[in-house]
MDAnalysis code that builds the backbone (N, CA, C; Angstrom):
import MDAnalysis as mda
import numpy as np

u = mda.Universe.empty(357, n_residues=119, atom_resindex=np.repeat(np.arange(119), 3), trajectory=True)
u.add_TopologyAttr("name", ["N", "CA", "C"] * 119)
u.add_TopologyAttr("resid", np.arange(1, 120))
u.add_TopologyAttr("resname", ["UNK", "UNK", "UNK", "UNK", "UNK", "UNK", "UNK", "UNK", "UNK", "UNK", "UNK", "UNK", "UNK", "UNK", "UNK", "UNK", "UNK", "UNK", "UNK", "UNK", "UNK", "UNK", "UNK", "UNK", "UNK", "UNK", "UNK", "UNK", "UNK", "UNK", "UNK", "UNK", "UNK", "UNK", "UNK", "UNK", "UNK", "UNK", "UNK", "UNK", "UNK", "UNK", "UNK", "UNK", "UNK", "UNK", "UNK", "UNK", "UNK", "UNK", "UNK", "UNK", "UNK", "UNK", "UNK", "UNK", "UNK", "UNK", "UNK", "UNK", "UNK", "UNK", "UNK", "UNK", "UNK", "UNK", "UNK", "UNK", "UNK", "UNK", "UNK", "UNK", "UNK", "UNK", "UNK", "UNK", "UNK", "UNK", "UNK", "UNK", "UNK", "UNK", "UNK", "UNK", "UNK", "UNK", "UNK", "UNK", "UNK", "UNK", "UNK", "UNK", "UNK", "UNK", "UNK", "UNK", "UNK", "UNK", "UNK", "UNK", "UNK", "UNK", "UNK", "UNK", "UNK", "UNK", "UNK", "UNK", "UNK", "UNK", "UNK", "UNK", "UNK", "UNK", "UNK", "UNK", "UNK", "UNK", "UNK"])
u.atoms.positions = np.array([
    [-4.385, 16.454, 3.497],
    [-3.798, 15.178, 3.151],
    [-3.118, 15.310, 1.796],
    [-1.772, 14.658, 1.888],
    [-1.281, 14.627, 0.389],
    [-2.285, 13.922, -0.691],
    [-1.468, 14.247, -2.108],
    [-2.351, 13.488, -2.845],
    [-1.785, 12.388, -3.472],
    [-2.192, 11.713, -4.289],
    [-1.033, 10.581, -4.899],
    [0.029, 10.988, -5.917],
    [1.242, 11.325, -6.251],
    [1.835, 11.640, -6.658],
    [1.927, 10.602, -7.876],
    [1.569, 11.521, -9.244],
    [2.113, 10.418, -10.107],
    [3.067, 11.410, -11.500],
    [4.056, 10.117, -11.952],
    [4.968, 10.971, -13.275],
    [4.130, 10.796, -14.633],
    [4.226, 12.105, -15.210],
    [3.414, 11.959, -16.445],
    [3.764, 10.714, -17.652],
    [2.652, 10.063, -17.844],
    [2.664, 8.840, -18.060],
    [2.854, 7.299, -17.785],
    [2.322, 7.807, -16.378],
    [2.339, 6.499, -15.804],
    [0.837, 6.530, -15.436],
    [0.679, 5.108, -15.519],
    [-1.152, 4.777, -14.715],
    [-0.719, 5.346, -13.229],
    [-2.285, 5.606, -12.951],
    [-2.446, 6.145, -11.565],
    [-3.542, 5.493, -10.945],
    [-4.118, 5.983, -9.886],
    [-5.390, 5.385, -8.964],
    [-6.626, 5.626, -9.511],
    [-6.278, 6.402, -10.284],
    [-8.229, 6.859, -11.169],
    [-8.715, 5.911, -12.273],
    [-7.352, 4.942, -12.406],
    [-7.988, 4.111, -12.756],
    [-8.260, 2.682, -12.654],
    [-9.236, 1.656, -12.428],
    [-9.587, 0.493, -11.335],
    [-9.108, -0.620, -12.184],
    [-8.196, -1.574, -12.028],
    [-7.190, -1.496, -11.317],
    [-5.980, -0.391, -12.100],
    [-4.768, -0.609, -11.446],
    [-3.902, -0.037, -12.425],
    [-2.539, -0.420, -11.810],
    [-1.604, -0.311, -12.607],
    [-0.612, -0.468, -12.248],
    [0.920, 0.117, -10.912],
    [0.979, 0.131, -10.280],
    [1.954, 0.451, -9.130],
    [3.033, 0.622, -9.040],
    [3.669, 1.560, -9.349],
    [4.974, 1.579, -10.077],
    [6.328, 1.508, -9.145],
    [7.062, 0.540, -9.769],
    [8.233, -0.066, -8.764],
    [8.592, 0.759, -7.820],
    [8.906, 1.810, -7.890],
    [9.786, 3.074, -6.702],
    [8.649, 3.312, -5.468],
    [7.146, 2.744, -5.780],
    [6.528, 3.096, -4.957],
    [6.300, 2.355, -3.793],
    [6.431, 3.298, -2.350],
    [6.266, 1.918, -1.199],
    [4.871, 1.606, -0.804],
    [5.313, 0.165, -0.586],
    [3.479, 0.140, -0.209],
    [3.535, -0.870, 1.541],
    [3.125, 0.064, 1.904],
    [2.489, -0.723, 3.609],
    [1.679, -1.478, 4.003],
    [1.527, -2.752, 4.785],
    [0.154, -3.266, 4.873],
    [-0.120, -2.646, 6.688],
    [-1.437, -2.221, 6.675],
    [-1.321, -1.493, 8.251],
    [-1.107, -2.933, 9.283],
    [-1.150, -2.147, 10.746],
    [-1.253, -3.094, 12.051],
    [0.499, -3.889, 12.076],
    [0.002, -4.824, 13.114],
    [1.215, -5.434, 13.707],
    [1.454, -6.717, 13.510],
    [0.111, -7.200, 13.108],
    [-0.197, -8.638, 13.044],
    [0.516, -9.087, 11.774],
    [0.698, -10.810, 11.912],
    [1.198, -11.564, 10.769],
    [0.716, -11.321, 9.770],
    [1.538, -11.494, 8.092],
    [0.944, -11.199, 7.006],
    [0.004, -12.397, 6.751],
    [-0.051, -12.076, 5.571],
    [-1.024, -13.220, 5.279],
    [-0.351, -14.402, 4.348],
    [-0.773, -15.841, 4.142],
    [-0.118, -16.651, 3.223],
    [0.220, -16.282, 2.120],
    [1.647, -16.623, 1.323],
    [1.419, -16.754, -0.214],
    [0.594, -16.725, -0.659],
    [-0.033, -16.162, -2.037],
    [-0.934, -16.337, -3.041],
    [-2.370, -15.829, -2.311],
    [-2.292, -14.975, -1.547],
    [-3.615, -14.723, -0.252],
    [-3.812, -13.149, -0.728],
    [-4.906, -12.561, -1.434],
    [-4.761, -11.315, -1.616],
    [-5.122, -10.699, -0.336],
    [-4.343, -8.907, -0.085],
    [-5.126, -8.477, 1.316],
    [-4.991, -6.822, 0.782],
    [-4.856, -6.011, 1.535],
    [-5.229, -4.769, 1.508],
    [-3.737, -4.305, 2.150],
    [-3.348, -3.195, 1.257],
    [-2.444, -2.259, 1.681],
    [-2.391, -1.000, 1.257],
    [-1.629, -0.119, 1.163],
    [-1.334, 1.255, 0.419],
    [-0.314, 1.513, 0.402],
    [-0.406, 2.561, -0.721],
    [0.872, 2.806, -1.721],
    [1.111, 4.225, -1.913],
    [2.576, 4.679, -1.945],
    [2.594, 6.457, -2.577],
    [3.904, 6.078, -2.829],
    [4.456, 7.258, -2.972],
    [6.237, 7.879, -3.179],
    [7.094, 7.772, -2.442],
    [6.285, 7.981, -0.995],
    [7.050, 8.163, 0.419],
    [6.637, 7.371, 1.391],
    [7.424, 7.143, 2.277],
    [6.954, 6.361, 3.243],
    [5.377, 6.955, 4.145],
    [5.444, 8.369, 4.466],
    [4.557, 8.515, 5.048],
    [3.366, 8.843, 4.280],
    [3.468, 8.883, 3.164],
    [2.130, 9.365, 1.781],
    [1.915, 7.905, 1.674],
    [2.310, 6.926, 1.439],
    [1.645, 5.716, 1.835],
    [0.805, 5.052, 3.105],
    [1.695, 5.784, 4.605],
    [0.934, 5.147, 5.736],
    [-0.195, 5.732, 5.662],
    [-0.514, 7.245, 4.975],
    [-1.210, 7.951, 5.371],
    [-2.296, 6.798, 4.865],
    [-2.600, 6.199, 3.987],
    [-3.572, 5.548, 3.512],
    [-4.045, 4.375, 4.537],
    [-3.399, 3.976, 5.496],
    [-4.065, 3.262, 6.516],
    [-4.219, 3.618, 8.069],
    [-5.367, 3.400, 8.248],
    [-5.370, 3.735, 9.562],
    [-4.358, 3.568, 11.006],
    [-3.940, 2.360, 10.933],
    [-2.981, 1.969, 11.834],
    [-2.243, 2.676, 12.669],
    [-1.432, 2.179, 13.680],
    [-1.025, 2.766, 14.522],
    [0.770, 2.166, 14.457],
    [0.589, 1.134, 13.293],
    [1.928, 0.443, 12.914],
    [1.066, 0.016, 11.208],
    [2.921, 0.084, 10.830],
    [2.687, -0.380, 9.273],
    [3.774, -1.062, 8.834],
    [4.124, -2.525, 8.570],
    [5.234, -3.018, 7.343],
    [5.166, -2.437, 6.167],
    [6.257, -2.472, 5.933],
    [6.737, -1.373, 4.481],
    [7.595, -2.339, 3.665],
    [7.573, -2.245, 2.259],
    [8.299, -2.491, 1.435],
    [8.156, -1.786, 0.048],
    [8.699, -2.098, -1.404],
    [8.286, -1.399, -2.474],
    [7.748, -2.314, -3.647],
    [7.018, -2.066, -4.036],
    [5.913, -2.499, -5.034],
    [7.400, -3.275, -6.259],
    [8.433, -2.889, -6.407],
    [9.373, -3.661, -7.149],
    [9.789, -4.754, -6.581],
    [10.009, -4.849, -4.975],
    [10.426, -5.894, -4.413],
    [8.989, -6.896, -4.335],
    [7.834, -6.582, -4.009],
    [6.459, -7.498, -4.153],
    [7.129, -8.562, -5.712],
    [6.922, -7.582, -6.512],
    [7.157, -8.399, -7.527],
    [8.218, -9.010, -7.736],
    [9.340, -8.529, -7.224],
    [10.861, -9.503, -7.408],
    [10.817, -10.883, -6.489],
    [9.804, -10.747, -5.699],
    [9.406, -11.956, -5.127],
    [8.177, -13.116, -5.655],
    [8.201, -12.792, -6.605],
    [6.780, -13.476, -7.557],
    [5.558, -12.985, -6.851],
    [5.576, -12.001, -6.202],
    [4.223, -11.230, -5.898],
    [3.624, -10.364, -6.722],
    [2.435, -9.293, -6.639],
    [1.679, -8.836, -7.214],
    [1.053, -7.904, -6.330],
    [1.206, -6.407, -6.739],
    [0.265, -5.527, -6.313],
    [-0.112, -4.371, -7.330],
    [-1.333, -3.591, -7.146],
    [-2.258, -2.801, -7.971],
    [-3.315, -2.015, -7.398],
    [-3.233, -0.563, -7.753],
    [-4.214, -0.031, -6.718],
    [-5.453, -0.150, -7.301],
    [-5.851, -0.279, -6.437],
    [-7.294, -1.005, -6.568],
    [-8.168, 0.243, -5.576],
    [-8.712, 1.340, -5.807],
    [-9.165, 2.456, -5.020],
    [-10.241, 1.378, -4.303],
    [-10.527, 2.068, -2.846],
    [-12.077, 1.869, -2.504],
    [-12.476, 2.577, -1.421],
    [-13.801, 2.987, -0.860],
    [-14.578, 3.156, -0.201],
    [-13.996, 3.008, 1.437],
    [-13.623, 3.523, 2.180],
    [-13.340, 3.175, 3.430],
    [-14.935, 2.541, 4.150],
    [-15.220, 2.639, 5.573],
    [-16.194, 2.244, 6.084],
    [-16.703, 3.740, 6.647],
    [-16.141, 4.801, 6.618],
    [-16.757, 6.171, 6.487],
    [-17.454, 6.397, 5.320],
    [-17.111, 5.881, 3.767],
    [-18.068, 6.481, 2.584],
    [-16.705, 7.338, 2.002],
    [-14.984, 7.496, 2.459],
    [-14.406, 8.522, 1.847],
    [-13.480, 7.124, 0.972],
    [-13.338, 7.537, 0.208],
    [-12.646, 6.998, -1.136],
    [-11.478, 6.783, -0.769],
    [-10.201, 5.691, -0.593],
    [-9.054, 5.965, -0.226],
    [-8.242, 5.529, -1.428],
    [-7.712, 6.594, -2.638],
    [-7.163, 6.105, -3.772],
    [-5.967, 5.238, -3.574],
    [-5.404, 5.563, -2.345],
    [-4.138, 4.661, -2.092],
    [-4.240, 3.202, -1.905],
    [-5.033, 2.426, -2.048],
    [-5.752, 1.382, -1.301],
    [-4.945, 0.393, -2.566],
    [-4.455, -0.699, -2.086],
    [-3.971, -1.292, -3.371],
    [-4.094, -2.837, -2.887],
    [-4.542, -3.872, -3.715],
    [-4.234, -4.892, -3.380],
    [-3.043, -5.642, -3.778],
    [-2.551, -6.554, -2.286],
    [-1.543, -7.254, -2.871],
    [-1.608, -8.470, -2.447],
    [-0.418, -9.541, -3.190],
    [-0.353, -10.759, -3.520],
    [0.752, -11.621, -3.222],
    [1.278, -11.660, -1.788],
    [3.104, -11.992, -1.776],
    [3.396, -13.378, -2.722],
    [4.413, -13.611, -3.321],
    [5.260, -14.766, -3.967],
    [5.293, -15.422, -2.940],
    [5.846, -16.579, -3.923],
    [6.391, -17.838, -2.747],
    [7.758, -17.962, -2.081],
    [8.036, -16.576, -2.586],
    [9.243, -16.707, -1.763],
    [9.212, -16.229, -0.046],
    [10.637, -15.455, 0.427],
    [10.465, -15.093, 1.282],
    [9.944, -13.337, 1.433],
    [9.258, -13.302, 2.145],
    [8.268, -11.711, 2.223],
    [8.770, -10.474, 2.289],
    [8.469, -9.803, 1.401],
    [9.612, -8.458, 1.253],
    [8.785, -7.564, 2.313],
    [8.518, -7.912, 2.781],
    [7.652, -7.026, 4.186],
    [8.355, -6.747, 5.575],
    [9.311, -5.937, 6.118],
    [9.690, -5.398, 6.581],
    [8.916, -6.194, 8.286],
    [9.411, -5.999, 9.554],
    [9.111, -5.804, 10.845],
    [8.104, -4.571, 10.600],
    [7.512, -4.638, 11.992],
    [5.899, -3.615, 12.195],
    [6.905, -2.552, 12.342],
    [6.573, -1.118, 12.181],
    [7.683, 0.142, 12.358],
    [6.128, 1.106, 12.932],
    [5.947, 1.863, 13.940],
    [5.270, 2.870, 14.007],
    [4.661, 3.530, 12.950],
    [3.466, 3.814, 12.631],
    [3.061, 4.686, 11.660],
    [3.773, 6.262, 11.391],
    [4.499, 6.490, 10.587],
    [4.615, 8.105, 10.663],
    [4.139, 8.898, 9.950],
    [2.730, 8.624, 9.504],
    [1.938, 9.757, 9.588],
    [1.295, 10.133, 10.391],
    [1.200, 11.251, 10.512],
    [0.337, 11.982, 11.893],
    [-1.261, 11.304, 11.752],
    [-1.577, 10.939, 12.917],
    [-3.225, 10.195, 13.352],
    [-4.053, 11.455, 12.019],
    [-3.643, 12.619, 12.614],
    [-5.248, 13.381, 11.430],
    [-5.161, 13.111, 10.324],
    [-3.916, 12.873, 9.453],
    [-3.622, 12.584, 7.822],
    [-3.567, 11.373, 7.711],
    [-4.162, 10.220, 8.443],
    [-4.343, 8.873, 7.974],
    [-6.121, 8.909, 7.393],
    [-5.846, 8.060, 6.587],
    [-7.482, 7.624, 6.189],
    [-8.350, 6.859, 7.640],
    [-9.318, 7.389, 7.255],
    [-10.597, 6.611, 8.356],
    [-11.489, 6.382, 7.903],
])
């Protein structure tokens, strides 16, 4: 599995919370509707599209980038945690959509391969 890619001097996942840096995309898994404005939920984050899916299990993921969350009066931050296996998923970030309209993309297939997703 990749790892999280970060540029020297920027916060990263090692530390709880931290900051998410605009260029990075972040996915929320599945197919289903997001969640309300101001509703925190669970997604993940990397460099690339698929170093992010890898962080959710899914079999589909909406995508957008941690600059557009916020250009929408949203909020996201990785927030590491614990899967329901016991393995740590640093990509794990929570987010927060604005009141505007949702920078969250249609469901798109996961493209990371099933073995390099978190479980």
């Amino acid at each position: 599995m990749a790892g999280i890619f970060q540029a020297p001097g920027e916060p990263g996942p090692g530390r709880q919370p931290s900051f998410v840096p605009d260029r990075y995309l972040v996915v929320r898994g599945g197919g289903g509707e997001l969640p309300a404005p101001g509703t925190v939920f669970s997604g993940s984050a990397g460099l690339t599209l698929e170093d992010a899916a890898s962080g959710v299990p899914h079999g589909q993921v909406r995508v957008t980038t941690a600059a557009a969350i916020r250009g929408a009066g949203g909020h996201v931050e990785f927030v590491p945690e614990l899967t329901r296996s016991g393995r740590l998923n640093e990509r794990h970030v929570n987010v927060m959509l604005g009141p505007g309209p949702s920078p969250f993309g249609e469901p798109i297939p996961n493209p990371a391969p099933r073995a390099h997703r978190i479980a």
